[in-house]
N, C-alpha and C positions, 0 to 999 in steps of 0.2 A: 504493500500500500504506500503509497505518494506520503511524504510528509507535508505538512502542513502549518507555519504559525501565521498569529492573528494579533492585533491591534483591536483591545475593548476599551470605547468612550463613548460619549455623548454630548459636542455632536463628534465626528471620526474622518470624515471625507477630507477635511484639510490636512489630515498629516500625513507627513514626509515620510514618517516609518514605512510605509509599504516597499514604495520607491526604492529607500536604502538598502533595506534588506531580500527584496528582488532581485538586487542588483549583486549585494554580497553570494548570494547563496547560487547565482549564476557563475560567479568570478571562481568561484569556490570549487566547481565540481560539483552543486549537491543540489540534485534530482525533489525541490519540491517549492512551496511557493507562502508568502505570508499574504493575509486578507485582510483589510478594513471592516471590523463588525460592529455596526451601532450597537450600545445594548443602553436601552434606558434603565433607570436608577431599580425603577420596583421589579425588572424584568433581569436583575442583575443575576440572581442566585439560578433560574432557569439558563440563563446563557451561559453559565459557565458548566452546569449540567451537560450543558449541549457540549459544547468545547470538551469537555471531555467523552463523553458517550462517541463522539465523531472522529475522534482520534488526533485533537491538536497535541502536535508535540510541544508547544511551548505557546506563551501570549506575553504579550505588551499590554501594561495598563495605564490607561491616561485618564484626564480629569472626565467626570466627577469621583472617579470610581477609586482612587488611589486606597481613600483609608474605607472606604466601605467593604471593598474586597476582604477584607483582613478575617472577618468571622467566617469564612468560606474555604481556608487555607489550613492545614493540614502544622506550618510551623512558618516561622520567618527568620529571615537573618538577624544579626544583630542591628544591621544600619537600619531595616524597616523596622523592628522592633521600637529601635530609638526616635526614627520618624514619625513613627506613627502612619506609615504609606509605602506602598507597594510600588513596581511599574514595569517588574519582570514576575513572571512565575513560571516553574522549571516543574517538571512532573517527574519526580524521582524513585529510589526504589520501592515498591511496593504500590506503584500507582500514585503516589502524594503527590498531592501539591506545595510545594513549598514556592514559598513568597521573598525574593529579593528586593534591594533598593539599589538601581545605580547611578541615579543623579548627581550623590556628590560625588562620589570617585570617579566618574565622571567629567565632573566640575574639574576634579583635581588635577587629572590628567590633561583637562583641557590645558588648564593654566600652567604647566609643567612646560607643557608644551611648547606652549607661547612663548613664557618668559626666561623657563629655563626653573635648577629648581635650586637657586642661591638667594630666596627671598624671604626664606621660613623666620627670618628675624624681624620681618618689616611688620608693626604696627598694620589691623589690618581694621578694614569699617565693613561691613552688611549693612544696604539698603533693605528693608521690609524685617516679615518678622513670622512669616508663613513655611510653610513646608519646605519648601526652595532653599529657604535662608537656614533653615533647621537640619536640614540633611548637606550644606555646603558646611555651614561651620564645623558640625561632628565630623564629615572629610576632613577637613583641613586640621582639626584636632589631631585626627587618629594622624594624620599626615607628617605631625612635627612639628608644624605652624603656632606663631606664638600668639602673645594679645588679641584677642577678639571684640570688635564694642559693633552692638545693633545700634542702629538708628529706624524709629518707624512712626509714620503718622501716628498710631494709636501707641501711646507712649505702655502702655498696661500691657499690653503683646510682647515687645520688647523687654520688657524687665523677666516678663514670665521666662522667656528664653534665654537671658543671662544667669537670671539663677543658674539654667540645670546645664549651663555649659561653666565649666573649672576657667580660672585665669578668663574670665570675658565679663564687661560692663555694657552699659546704655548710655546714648547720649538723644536730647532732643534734634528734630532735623534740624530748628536756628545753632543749636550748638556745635553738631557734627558741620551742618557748612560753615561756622569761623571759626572750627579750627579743623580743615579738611586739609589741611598741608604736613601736616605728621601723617597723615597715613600715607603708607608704601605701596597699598592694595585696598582697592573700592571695588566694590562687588554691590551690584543691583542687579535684586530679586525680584520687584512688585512688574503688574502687568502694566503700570505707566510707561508710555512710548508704545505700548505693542498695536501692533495693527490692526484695527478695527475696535482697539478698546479704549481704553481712557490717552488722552493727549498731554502735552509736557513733560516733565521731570519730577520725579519724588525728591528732588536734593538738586539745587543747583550747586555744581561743580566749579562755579567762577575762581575758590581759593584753591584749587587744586595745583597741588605741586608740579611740576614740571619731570618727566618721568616716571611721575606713578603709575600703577599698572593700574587703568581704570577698564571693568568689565562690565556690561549689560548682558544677563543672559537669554535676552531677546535675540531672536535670528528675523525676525520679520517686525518692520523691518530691518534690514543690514546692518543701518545705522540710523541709529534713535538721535533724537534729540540730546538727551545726556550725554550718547557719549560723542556726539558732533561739538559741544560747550564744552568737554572735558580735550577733545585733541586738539580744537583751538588755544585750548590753553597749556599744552607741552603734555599733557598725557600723552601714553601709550594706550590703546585702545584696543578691545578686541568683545565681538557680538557673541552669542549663544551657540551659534552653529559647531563650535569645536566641543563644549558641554553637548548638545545632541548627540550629536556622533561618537561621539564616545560613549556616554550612556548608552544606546545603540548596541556599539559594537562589545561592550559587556557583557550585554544579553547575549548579541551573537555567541559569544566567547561561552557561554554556560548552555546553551543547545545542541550548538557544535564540537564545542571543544578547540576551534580556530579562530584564531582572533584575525579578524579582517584588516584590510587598509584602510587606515583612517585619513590620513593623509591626503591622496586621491577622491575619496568621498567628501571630503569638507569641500574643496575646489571645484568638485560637479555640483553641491548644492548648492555655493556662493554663484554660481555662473546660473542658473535655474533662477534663481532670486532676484537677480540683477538682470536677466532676460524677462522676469514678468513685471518687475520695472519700467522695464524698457518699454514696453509694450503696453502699458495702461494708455 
């Protein structure tokens, strides 16, 4: 039998996971295909019924479904555990489902990537105060990485999440933007700038340092508002698409057992992006 994995959200048609991993599991050798499957919120526990009865070998979980999934799951890692949200699940021995998270390592490898990995000392800031920012800073914890301070509109968010992170404070956004020039590393979580959702910036970046690693991990689009004020003013700048793809090919890396090019893959989706750009 053909194998088969799948992407469950609500809504599903816009993401790029099918695309990526069509294309890995072609590059690769391996005889089988991933699907887009809507599954609405109260239809959640039947569709994954189904996904299994059908014989998925693996699925992708996206919003809304991240921390609902969780009573449905067999065991989880310690990152989802700590998250509180899923966005891989692997069907292991004896039929289980077990439930991963690989956003922030992900995250982490994205930023590795980029900057290289001589930074672990630099003062670092999170925008937002949500899943994202919660599953990045426990990457970046387990990682090595030092000082952590949230910043978030709802200051009560933020505090909640420094408590349960070691060595990490809060600061208000008027505070974190004067004094955004000690941090080494900016990192925005919230859906501000993303395409088709809220407009602006969560933090203007005007006191941003020259050289700091400022990140949006928005991929759509390319480049946000934030980080277009942040490279005008001598940041280094890099979008979501490298966290994608990585999270991604993590997954890849726990169904297959190969871990794909990522590399290659970031460059077809920046060109994909930049071609429907063009084209509005």
């Amino acid at each position: 039998m053909k194998k088969w994995f799948a992407v469950i959200g609500d809504p599903v048609a816009q993401s790029m996971s099918p695309g990526m991993h069509d294309y890995w599991l072609q590059e690769n050798g391996i005889d089988a295909t991933y699907l887009p499957i809507r599954a609405k919120s109260e239809k959640l526990q039947s569709v994954i019924e189904s996904l299994e009865m059908l014989g998925c070998s693996g699925w992708n979980v996206t919003v809304p479904h991240k921390s609902d999934i969780l009573p449905f799951l067999d065991r989880v890692d310690e990152a989802a555990e700590h998250m509180g949200a899923v966005n891989t699940v692997v069907i292991e021995e004896k039929e289980s489902l077990v439930g991963y998270n690989t956003d922030g390592i992900g995250f982490v490898r994205a930023l590795e990537e980029t900057y290289g990995n001589d930074r672990k000392e630099d003062e670092i800031l999170i925008i937002g105060a949500g899943g994202a920012a919660k599953g990045i800073a426990f990457a970046l914890r387990n990682a090595g990485y030092g000082s952590i301070t949230f910043t978030n509109r709802t200051m009560a968010n933020a505090n909640d999440l420094s408590k349960r992170l070691s060595n990490s404070t809060c600061l208000t956004i008027a505070d974190a933007q004067q004094h955004l020039a000690r941090f080494g590393i900016i990192i925005q979580t919230t859906s501000v700038g993303m395409a088709y959702s809220t407009e602006g910036m969560p933090l203007d970046p005007a006191n941003v340092a020259p050289g700091t690693a400022a990140i949006d991990i928005i991929y759509n689009p390319l480049e946000t508002k934030f980080l277009e004020t942040a490279r005008n003013k001598g940041a280094k700048t890099a979008n979501g698409i490298g966290m994608f793809v990585h999270q991604g090919a993590l997954a890849f890396e726990k169904w297959t057992g190969i871990r794909p090019d990522t590399v290659g893959m970031m460059e077809q989706l920046t060109q994909t992006l930049e071609d429907q750009y063009a084209n509005k």
